[in-house]
Backbone as CSV, one residue per row, in Angstrom:
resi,resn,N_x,N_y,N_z,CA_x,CA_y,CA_z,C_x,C_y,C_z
1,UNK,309.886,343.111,339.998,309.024,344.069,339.303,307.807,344.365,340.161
2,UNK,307.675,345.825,340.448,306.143,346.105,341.140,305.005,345.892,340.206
3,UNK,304.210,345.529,340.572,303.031,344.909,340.047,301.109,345.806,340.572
4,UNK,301.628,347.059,340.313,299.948,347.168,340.685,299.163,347.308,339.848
5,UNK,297.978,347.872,340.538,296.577,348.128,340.116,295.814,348.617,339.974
6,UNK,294.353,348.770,340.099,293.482,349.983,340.813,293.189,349.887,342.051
7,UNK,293.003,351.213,342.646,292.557,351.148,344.204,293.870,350.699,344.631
8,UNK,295.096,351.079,344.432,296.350,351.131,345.159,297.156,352.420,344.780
9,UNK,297.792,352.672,345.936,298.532,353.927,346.343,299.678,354.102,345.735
10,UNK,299.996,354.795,344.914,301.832,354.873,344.123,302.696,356.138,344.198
11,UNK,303.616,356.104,344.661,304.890,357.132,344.781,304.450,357.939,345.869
12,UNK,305.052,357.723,347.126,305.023,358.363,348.510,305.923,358.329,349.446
13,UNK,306.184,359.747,349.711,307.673,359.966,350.351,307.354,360.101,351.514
14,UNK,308.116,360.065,352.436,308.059,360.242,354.346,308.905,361.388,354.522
15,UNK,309.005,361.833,355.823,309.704,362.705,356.825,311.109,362.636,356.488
16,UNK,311.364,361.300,356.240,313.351,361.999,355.535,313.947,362.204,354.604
17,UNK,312.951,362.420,353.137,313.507,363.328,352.126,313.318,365.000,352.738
18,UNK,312.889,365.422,354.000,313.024,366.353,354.539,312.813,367.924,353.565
19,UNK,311.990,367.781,352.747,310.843,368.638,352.286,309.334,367.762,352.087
20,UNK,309.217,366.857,353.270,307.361,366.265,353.408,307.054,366.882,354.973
21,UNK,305.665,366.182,355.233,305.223,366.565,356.557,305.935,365.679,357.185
22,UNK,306.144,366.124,358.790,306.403,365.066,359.702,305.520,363.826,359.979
23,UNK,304.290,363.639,359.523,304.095,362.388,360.044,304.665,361.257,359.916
24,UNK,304.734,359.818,360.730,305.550,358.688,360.530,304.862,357.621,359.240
25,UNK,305.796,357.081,359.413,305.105,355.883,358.001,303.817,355.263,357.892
26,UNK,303.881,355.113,359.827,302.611,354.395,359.837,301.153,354.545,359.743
27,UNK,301.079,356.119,359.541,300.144,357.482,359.354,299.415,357.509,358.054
28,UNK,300.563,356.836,357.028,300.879,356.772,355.920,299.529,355.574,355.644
29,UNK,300.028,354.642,356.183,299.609,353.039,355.925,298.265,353.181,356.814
30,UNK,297.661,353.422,357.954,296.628,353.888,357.887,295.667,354.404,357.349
31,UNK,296.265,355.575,356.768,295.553,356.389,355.750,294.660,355.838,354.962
32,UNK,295.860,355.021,354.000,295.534,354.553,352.838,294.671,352.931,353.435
33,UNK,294.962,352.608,354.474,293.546,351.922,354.519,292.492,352.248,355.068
34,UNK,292.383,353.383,355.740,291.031,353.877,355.427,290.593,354.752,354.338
35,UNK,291.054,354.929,353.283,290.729,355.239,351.791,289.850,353.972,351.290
36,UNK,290.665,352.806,351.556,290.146,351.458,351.084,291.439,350.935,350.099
37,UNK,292.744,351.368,350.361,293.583,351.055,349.352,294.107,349.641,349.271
38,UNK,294.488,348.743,348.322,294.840,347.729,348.613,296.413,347.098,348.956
39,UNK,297.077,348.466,348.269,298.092,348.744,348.303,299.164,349.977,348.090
40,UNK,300.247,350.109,349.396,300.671,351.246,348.900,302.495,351.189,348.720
41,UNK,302.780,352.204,347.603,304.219,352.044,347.413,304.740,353.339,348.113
42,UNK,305.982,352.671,348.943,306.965,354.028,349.226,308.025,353.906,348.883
43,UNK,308.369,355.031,347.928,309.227,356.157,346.980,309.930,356.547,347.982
44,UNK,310.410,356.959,348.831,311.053,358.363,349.112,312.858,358.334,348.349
45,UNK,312.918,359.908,348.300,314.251,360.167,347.624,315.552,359.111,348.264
46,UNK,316.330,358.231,346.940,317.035,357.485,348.001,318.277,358.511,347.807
47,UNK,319.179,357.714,348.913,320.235,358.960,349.225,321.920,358.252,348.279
48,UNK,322.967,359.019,348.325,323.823,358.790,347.832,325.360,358.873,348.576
49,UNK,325.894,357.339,348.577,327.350,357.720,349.164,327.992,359.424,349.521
50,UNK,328.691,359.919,350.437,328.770,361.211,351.080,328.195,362.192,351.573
51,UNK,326.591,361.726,350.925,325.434,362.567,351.026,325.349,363.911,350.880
52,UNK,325.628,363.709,349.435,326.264,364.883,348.247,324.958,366.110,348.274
53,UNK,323.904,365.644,347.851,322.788,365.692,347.548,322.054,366.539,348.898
54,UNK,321.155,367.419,348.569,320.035,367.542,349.764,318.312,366.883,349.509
55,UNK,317.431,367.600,350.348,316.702,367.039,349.683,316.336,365.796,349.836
56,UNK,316.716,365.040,350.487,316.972,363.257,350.517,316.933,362.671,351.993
57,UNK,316.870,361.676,352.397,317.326,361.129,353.752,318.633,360.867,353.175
58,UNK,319.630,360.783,354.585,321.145,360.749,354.389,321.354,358.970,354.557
59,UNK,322.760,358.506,354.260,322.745,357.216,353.543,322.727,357.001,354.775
60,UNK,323.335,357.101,355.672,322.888,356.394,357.187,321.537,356.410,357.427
61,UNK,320.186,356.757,357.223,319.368,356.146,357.358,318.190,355.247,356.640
62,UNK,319.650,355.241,355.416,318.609,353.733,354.608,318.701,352.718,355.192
63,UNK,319.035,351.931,356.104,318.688,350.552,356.145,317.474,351.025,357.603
64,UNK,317.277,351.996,358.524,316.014,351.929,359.251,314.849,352.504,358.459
65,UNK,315.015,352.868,357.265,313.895,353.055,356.013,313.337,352.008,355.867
66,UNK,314.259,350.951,355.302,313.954,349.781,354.866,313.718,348.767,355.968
67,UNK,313.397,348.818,357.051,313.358,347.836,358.301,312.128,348.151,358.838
68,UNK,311.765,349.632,358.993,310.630,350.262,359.727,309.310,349.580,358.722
69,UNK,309.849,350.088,357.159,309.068,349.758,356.367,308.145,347.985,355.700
70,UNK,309.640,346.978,356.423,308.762,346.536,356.272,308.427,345.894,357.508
71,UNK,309.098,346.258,358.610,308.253,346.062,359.857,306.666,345.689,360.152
72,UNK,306.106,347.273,359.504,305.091,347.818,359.230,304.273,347.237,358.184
73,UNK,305.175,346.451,357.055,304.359,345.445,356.053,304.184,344.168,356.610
74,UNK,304.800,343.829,357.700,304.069,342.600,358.579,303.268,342.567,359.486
75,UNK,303.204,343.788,359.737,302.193,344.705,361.015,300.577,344.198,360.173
76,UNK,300.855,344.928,359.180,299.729,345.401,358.254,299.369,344.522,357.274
77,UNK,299.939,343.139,357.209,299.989,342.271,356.109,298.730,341.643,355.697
78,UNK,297.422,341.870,356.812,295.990,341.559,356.515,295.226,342.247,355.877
79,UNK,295.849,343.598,355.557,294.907,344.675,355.721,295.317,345.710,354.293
80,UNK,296.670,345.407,354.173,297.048,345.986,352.994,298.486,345.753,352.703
81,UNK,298.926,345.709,351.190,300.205,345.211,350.810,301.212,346.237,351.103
82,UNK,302.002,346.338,351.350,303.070,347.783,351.456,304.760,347.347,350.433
83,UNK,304.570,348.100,349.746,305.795,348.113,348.863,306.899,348.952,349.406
84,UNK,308.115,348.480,349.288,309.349,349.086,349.561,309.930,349.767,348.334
85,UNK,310.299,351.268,347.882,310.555,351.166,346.853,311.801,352.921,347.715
86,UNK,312.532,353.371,345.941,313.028,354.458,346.749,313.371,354.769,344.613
87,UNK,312.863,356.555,345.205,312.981,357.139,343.830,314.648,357.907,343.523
88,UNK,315.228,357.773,342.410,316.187,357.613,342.953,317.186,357.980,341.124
89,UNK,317.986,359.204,341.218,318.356,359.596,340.003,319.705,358.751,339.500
90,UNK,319.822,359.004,337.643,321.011,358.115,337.815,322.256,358.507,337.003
91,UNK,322.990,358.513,337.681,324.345,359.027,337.131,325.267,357.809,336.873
92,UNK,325.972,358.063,336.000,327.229,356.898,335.526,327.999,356.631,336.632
93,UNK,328.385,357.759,337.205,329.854,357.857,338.487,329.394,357.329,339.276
94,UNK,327.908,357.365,339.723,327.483,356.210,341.188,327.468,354.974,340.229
95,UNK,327.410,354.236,338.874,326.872,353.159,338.513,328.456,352.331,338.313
96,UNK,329.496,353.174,338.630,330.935,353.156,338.652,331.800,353.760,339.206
97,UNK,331.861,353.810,340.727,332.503,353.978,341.403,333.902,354.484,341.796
98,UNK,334.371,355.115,342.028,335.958,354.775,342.125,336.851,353.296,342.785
99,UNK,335.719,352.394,343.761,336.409,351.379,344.170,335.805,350.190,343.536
100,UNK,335.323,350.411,341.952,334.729,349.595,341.530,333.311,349.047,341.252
101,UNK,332.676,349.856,342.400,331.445,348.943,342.957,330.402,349.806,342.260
102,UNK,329.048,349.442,342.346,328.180,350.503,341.580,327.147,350.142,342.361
103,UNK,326.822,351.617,342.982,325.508,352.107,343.955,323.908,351.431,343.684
104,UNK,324.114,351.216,342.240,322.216,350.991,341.950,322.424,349.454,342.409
105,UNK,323.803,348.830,341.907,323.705,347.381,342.499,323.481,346.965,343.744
106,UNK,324.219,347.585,344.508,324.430,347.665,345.883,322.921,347.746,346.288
107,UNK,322.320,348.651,345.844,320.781,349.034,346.454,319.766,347.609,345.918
108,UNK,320.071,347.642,344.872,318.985,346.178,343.933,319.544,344.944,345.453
109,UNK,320.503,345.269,345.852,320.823,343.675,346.453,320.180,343.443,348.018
110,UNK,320.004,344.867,348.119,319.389,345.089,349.985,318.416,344.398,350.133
111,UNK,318.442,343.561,351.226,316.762,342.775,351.703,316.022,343.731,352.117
112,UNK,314.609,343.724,351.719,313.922,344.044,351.892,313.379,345.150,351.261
113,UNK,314.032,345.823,349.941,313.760,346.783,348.881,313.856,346.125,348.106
114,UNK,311.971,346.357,347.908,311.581,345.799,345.998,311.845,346.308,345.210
115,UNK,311.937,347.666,344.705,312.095,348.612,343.649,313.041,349.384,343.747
116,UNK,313.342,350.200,342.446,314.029,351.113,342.608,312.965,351.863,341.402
117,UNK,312.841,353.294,340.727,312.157,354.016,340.408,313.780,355.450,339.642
118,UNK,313.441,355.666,338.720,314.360,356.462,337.947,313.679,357.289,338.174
119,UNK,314.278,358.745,338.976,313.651,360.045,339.398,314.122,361.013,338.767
120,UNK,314.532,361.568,337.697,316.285,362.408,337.118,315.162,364.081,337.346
121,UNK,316.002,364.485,338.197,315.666,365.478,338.385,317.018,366.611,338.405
122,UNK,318.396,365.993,337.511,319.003,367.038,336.988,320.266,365.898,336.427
123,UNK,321.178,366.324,336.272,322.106,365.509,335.447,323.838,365.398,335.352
124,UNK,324.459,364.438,335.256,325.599,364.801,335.117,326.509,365.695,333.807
125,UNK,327.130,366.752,334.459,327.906,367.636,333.644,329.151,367.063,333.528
126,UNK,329.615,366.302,334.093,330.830,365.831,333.979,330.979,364.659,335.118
127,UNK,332.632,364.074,335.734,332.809,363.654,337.018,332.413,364.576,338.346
128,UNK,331.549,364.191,338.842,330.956,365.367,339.819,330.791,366.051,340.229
129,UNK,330.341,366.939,338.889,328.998,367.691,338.945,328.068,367.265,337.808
130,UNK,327.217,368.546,337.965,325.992,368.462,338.275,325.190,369.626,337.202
131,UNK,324.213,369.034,336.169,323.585,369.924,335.761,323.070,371.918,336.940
132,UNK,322.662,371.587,338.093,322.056,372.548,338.724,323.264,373.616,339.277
133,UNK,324.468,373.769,338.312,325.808,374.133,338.801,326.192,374.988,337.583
134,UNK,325.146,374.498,336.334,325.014,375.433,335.139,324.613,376.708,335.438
135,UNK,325.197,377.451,334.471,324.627,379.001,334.958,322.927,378.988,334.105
136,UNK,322.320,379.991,334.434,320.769,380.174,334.067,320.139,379.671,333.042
137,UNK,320.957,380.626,332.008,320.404,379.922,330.828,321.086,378.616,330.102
138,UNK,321.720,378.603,330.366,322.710,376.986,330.041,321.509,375.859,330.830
139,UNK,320.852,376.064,332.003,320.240,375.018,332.076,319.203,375.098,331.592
140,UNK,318.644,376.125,331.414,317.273,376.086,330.350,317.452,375.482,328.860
141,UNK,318.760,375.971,328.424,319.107,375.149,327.090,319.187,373.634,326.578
142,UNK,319.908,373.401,328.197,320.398,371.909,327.799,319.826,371.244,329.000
143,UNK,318.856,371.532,330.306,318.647,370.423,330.650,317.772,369.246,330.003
144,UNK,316.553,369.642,329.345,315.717,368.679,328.542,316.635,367.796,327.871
145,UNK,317.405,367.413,326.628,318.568,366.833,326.124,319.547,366.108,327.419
146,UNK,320.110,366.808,328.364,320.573,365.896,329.275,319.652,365.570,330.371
147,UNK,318.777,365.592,330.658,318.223,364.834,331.747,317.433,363.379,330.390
148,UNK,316.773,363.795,329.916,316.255,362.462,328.695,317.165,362.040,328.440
149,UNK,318.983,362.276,328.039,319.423,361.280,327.824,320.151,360.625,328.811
150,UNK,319.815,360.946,330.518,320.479,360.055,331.148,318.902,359.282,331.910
151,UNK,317.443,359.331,331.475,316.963,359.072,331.166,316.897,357.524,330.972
152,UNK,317.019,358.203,329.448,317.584,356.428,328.381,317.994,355.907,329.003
153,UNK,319.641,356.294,329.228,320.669,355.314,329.902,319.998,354.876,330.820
154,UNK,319.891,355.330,332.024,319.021,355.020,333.110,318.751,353.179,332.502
155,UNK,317.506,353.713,331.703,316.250,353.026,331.914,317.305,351.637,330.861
156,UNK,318.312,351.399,329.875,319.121,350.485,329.671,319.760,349.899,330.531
157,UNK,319.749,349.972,331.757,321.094,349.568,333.077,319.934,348.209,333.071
158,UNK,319.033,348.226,333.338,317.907,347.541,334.086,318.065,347.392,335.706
159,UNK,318.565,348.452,336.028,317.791,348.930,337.491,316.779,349.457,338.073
160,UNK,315.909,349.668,336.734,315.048,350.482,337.401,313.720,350.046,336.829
161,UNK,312.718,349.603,337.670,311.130,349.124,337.077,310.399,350.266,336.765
162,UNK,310.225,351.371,337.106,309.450,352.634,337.190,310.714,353.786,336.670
163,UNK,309.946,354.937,335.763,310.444,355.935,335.443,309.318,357.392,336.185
164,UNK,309.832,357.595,337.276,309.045,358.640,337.423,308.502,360.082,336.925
165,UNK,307.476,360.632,336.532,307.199,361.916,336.163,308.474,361.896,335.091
166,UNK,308.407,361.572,333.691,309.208,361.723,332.724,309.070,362.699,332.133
167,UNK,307.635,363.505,332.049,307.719,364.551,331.352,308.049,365.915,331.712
168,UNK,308.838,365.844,333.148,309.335,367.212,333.764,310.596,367.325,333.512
169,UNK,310.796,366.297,332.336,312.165,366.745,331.579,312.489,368.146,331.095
170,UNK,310.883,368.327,330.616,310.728,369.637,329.673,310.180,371.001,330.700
171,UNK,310.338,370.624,331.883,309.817,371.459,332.777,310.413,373.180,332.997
172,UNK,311.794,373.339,332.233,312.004,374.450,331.504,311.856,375.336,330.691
173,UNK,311.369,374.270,329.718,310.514,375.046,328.192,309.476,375.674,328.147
174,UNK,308.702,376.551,327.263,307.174,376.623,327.561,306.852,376.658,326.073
175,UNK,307.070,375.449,324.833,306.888,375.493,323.972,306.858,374.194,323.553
176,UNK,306.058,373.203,323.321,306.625,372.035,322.805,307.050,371.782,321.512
177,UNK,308.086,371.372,320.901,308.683,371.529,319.531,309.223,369.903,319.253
178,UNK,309.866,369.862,318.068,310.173,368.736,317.809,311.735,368.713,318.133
179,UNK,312.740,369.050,318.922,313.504,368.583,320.200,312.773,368.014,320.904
180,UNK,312.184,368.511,321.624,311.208,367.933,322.421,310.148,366.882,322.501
181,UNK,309.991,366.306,320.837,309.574,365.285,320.750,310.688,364.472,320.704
182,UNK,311.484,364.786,319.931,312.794,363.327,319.975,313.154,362.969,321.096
183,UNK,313.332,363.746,321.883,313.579,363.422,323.538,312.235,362.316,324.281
184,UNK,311.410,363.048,324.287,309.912,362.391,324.455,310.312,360.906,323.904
185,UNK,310.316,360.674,322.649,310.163,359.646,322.055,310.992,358.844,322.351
186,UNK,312.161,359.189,322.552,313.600,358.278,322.483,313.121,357.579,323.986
187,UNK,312.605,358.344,325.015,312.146,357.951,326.194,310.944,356.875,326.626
188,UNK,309.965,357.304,325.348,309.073,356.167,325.549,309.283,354.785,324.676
189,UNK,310.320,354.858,323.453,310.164,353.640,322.527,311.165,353.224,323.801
190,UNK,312.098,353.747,324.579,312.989,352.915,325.707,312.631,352.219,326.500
191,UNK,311.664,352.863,327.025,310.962,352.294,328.284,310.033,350.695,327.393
192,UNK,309.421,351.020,326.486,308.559,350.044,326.079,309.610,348.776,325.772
193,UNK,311.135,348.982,324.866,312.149,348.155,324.657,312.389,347.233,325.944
194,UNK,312.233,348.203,327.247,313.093,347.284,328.344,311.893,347.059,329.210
195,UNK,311.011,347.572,328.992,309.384,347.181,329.423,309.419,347.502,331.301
196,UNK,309.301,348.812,331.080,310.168,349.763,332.312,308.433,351.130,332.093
197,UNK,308.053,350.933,333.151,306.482,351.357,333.577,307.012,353.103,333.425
198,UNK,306.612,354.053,332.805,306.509,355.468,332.592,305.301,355.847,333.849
199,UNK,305.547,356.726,334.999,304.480,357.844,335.355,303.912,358.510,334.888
200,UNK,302.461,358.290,335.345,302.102,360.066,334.874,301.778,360.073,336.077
201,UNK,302.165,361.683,336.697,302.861,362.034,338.155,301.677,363.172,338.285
202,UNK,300.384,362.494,339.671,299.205,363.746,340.017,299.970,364.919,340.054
203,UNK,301.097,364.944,341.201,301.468,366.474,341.423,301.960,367.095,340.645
204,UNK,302.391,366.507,339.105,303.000,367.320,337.896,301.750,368.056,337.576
205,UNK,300.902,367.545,337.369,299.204,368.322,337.211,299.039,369.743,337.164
206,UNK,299.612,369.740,338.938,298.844,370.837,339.457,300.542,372.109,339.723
207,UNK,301.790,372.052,338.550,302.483,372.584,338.509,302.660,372.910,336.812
208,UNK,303.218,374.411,336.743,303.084,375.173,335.572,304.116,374.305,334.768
209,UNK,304.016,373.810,333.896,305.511,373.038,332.975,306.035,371.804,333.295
210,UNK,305.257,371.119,334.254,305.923,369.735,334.853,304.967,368.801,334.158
211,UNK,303.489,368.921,333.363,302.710,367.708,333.145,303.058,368.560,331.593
212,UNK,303.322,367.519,330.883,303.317,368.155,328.721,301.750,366.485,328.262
213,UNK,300.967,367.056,328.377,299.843,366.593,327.401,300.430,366.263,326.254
214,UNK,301.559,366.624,325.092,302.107,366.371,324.065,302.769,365.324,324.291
215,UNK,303.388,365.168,325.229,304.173,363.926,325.516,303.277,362.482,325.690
216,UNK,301.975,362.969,326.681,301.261,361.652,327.073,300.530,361.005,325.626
217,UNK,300.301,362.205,325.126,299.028,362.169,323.489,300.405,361.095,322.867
218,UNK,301.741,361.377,322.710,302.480,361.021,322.015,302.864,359.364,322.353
219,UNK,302.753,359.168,323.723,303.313,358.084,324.157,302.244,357.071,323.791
220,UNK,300.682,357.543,324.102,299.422,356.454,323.130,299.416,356.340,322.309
221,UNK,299.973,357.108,321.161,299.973,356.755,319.963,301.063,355.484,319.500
222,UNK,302.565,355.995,320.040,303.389,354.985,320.031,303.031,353.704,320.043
223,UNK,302.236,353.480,321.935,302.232,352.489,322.496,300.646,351.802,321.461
224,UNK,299.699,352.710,321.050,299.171,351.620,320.382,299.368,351.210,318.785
225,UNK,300.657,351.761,318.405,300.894,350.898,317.295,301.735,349.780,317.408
226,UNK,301.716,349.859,318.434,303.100,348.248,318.743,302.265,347.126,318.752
227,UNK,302.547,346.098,318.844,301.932,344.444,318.983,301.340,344.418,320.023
228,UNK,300.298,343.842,319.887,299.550,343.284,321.997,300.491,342.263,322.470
229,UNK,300.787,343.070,324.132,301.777,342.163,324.248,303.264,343.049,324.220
230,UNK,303.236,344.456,323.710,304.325,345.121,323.301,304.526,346.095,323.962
231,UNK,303.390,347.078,324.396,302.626,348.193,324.798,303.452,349.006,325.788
232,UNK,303.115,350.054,325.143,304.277,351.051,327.312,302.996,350.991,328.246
233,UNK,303.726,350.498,329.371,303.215,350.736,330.470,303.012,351.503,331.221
234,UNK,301.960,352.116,332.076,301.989,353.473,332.623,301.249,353.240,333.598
235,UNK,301.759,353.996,334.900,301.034,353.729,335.784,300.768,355.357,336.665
236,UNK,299.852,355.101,337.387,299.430,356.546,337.537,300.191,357.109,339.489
237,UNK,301.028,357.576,339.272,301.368,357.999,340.711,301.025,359.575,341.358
238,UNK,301.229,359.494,343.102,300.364,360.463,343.600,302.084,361.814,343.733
239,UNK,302.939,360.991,344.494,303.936,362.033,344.557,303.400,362.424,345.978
240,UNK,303.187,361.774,346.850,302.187,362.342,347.925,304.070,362.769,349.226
241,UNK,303.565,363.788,349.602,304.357,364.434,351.014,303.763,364.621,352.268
242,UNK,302.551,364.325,352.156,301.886,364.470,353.493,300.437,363.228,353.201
243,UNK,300.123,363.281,354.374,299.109,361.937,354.450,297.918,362.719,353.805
244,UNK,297.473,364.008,353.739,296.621,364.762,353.576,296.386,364.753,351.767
245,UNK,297.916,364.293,350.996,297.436,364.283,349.603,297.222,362.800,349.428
246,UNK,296.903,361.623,349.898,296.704,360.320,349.427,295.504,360.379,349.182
247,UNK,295.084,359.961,348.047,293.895,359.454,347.598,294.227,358.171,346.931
248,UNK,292.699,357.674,346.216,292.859,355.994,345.601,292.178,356.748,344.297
249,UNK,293.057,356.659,343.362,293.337,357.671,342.045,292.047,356.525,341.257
250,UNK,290.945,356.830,340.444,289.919,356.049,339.756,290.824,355.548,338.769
């Protein structure tokens, strides 16, 4: 389980999800200690057997992800903590294989990756495909409902410590309604059940339909009627692509 704090750095991708800047990792880890950070986590998109997906580093270069990275956390081990982590969506068919085996395991077992992070940024329509394969309005209809409920699932496997930017489920809609709360909800009483940390994601902020205020108002209310001791967890991430958006969030 990642464990931060204040004055540490959360959710930051590098050069091979290949929509960030080119700088290298270590640009990264600099940065953030001259911010004064105490610690920083790297997210980047993880990739998937055939390298189905774009958008991502390709599966041949996860294990020099994970080597450079923590290379660089022994480099730097005086000066600041560096987390290994990789954001990362979840479908049934990778969690079950055709030869048996299941991808999130495979990844939980790699030395030297602490985390894994639930990213669902679209969904399964069936055996492979893919929500983004829907025609127009079919995904405006039904992605909110299927991305929250693979979501849930997701966040029941217990692979995943972090749920990233959950509320760009609804990042289609421009109405919040009560669909949209049951979804919301089913998402946060989950996360609090399996005690699985919810984002609230800076760069959803500063995009039209990706941050829902209804959702966050909704998730405090939840979380403070539960027991101390019970509470959803939330932690605040940057979503950073270039060294130029890291800050040490108050």
């Amino acid at each position: 389980m990642i464990k931060l704090g204040k004055n540490e750095i959360f959710h930051v991708h590098t050069f091979r999800c290949k929509h960030a800047g080119e700088e290298r990792d270590e640009e990264y880890i600099k940065k953030a200690i001259e911010l004064g950070a105490e610690a920083i986590a790297f997210t980047d998109h993880g990739p998937f057997p055939g390298n189905i997906f774009g958008n991502r580093m390709g599966i041949e270069e996860l294990p020099e992800y994970i080597h450079t990275l923590n290379s660089l956390r022994d480099k730097y081990k005086d000066q600041i903590k560096v987390y290994v982590g990789l954001e990362i969506e979840y479908f049934k068919g990778f969690d079950c294989m055709a030869n048996g085996e299941s991808h999130y395991k495979q990844l939980k077992a790699m030395e030297g990756l602490d985390f894994l992070m639930l990213g669902q940024h679209m969904y399964e329509t069936g055996i492979g495909s893919y929500s983004f394969s829907l025609p127009k309005e079919d995904i405006k209809r039904l992605e909110a409902p299927g991305m929250g409920q693979s979501i849930v699932e997701g966040i029941a496997t217990g692979y995943f410590d972090v749920v990233a930017h959950p509320d760009r489920t609804f990042r289609r809609r421009k109405v919040w309604d009560e669909e949209l709360a049951q979804i919301g909800r089913s998402i946060i009483e989950q996360a609090i059940r399996y005690d699985v940390i919810l984002e609230q994601n800076e760069s959803s902020r500063k995009h039209k339909g990706q941050y829902w205020t209804e959702f966050w108002d909704m998730a405090k209310e939840i979380s403070d009627s539960r027991p101390e001791g019970k509470e959803l967890k939330v932690i605040r991430g940057l979503d950073a692509h270039e060294t130029g958006e890291l800050i040490v969030l108050e």
